[in-house]
N, C-alpha and C positions, 0 to 999 in steps of 0.2 A: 029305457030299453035294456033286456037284460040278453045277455048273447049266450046261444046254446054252444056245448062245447063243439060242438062241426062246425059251427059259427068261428068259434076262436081256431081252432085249429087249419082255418081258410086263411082268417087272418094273418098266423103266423108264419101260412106259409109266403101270404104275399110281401111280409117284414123282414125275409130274411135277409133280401138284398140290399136292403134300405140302410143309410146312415145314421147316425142320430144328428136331428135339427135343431134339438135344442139343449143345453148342455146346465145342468141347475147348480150354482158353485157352494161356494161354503155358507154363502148368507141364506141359502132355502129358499123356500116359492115364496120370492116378493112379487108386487104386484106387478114389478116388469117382466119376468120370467113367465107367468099367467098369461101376459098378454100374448108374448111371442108364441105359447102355447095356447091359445086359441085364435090366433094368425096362422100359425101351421097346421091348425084341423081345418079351419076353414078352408086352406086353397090344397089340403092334401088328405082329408078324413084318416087316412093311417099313419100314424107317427111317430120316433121313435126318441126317447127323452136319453137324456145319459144324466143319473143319480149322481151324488157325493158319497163319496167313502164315508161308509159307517157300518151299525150292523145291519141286519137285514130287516129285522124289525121295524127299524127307521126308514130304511129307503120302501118298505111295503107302506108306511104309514105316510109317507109321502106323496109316493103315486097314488095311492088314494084320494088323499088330498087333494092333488091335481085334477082327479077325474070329477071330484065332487064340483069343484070350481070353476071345472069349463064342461059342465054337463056332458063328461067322453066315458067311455068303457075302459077297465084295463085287460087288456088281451093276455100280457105276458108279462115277468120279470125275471130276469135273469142275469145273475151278479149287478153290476151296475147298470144296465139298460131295459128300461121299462117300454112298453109298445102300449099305443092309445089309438082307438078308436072312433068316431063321433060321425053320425051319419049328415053327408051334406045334403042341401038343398037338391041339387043336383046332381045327384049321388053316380059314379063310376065305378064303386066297388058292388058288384049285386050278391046278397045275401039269401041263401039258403034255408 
């Protein structure tokens, strides 16, 4: 699924009040970090990651990563918090 930008720009507005649920520390997306990120698109479709300090480069090439791995969109990134997408079964977010 590739999201238009009125797409993302819906989404980001529904992320803004959101916290981050999952927080990725210095050791990177291991395979427990994955999972509790795709436990949090499952019971929440939009979700918000909180990166590790580094450059930006890194943390872009991360949340990439992330999305690759739990088949989600990334909506946004900004300084450390990335926002994910992944449409549920059940879906309560309706898209545009």
């Amino acid at each position: 699924m590739q999201l238009t930008g009125k797409q993302k720009r819906t989404l980001r507005g529904m992320a803004h009040d959101k916290k981050p649920v999952v927080s990725i520390g210095s050791q990177g997306l291991s395979e427990a970090v994955l999972s509790e990120i795709e436990i949090a698109l499952e019971h929440h479709e939009l979700i918000k990651i909180k990166l590790p300090a580094g450059d930006k480069q890194e943390r872009t090439a991360m949340l990439a990563k992330a999305c690759a791995e739990t088949l989600s969109e990334s909506v946004q990134l900004i300084g450390r918090v990335g926002v994910l997408y992944r449409k549920a079964e059940k879906s309560e977010i309706e898209l545009v």
